[in-house]
C-alpha positions in Angstrom: 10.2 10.6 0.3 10.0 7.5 2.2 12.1 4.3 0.3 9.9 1.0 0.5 11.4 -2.2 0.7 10.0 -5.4 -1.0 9.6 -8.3 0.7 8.3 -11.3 -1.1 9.3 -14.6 0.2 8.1 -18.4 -1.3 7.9 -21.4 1.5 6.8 -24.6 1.2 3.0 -24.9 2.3 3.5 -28.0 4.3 6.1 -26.4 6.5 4.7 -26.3 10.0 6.1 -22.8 10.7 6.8 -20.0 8.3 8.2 -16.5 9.6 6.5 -14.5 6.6 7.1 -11.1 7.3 9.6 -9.8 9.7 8.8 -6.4 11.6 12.4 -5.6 11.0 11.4 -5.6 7.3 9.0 -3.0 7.3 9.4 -0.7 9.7 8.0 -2.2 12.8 4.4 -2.4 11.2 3.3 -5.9 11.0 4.5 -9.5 12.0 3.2 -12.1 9.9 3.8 -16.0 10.6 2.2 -19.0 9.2 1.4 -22.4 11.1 -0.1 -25.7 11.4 -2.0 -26.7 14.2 -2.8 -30.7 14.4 -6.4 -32.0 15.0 -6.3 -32.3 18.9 -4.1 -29.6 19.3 -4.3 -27.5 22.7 -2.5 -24.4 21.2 -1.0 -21.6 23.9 -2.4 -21.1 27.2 -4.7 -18.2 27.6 -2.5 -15.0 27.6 -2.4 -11.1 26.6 -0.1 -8.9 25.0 0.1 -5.3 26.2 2.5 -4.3 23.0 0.3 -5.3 20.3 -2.8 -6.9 18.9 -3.1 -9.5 16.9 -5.6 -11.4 14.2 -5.6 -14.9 12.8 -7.5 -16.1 9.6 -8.2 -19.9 9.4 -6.6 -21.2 5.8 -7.5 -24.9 6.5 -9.6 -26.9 9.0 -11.7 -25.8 12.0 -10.1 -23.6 14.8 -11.5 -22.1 18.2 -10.3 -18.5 19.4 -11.5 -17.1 23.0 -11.0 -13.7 22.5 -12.0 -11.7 26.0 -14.8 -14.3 27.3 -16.0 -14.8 24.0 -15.2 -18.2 21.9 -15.6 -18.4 18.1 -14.5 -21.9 16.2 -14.4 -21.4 12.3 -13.0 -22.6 9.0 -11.8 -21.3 5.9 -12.0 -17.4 5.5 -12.5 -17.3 9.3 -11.6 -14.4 10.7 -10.4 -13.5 14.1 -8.9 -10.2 16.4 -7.6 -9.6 19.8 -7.4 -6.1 20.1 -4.3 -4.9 22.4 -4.5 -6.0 26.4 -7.4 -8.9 25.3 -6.9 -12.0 26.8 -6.5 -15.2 23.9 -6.1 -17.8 22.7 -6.9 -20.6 20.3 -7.2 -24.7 19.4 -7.5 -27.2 17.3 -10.5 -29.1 18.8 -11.4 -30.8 15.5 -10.4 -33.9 13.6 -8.5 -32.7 11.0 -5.2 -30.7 10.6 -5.5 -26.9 10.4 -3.6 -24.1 9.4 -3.3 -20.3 10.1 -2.2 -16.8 9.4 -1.2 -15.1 12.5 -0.8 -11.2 12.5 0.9 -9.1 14.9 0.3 -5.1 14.7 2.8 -3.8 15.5 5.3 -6.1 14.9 7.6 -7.7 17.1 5.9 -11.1 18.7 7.0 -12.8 15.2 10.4 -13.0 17.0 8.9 -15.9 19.4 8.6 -18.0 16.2 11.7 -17.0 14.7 13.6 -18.1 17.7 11.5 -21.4 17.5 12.6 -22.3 14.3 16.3 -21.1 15.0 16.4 -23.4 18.2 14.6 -26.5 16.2 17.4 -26.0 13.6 20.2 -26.5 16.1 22.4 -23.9 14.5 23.4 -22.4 17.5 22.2 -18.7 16.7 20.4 -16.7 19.5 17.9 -14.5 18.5 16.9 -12.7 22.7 13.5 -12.5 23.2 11.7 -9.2 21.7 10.0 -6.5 23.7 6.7 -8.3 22.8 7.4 -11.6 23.7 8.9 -10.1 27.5 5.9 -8.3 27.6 3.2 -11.0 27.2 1.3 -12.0 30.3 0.1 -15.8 30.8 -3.3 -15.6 32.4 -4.8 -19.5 32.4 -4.8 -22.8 30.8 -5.1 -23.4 27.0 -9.0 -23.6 25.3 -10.6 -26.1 26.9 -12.7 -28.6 24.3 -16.4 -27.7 23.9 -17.7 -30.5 25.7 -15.2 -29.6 28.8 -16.0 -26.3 29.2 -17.5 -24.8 32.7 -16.7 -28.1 34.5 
């Protein structure tokens, strides 16, 4: 039989970054982080990851992901997934703050924000990159806004 081990973890909802679920914490499965993104905000230039996929759902505001060639901006409930070896990426083109779930399957990529959050706290720990973050691939610029787009 196969022990399980419970992770349940509270954080403050106005943190910027939380690291919710660790793949070291079950079993490689699953990264989970959450994050603000400010109105305005570029977000990560377009990139793939040949490790894992990975899905965001919008909690607050409005947020664009180009998935492949495709581009999809959505509140609340909004639901979005970049299968394995799909070129992303995602925005904040609106006016108000926003905030997201992002999922990594497998885990792993959740380390990149870890490490972000252990270099903002200046406490001198270094977490080395993970597999999945060595492995990502930076393809183009960041999502252009709407009214840029194809000049």
């Amino acid at each position: 039989m196969t022990s399980l081990r419970v992770v349940a973890a509270g954080h403050v909802a106005s943190d910027p970054l939380t690291v919710l679920l660790r793949s070291l914490d079950c079993g490689g499965d699953l990264g989970v982080v959450e994050m603000a993104m400010d109105a305005g905000e570029a977000g990560p230039p377009l990139h793939v990851h040949p490790t894992h996929g990975e899905g965001f759902f919008v909690l607050a505001g409005e947020l664009s992901f180009q998935l492949g060639e495709e581009v999809v901006t959505g509140g609340p409930g909004t639901w979005a997934f970049a299968p394995r070896d799909t070129p992303h990426t995602l925005a904040n083109h609106g006016t108000e703050p926003g905030r997201l779930l992002c999922v990594f399957a497998p885990g792993g990529f959740e380390r990149r924000f870890e490490r972000m959050l252990t270099d903002a706290s200046g406490d001198g720990v270094d977490l080395p990159p993970s597999e999945a973050e060595l492995a990502t691939r930076l393809l183009g610029p960041p999502l252009t806004p709407p009214a840029t787009r194809g000049r």
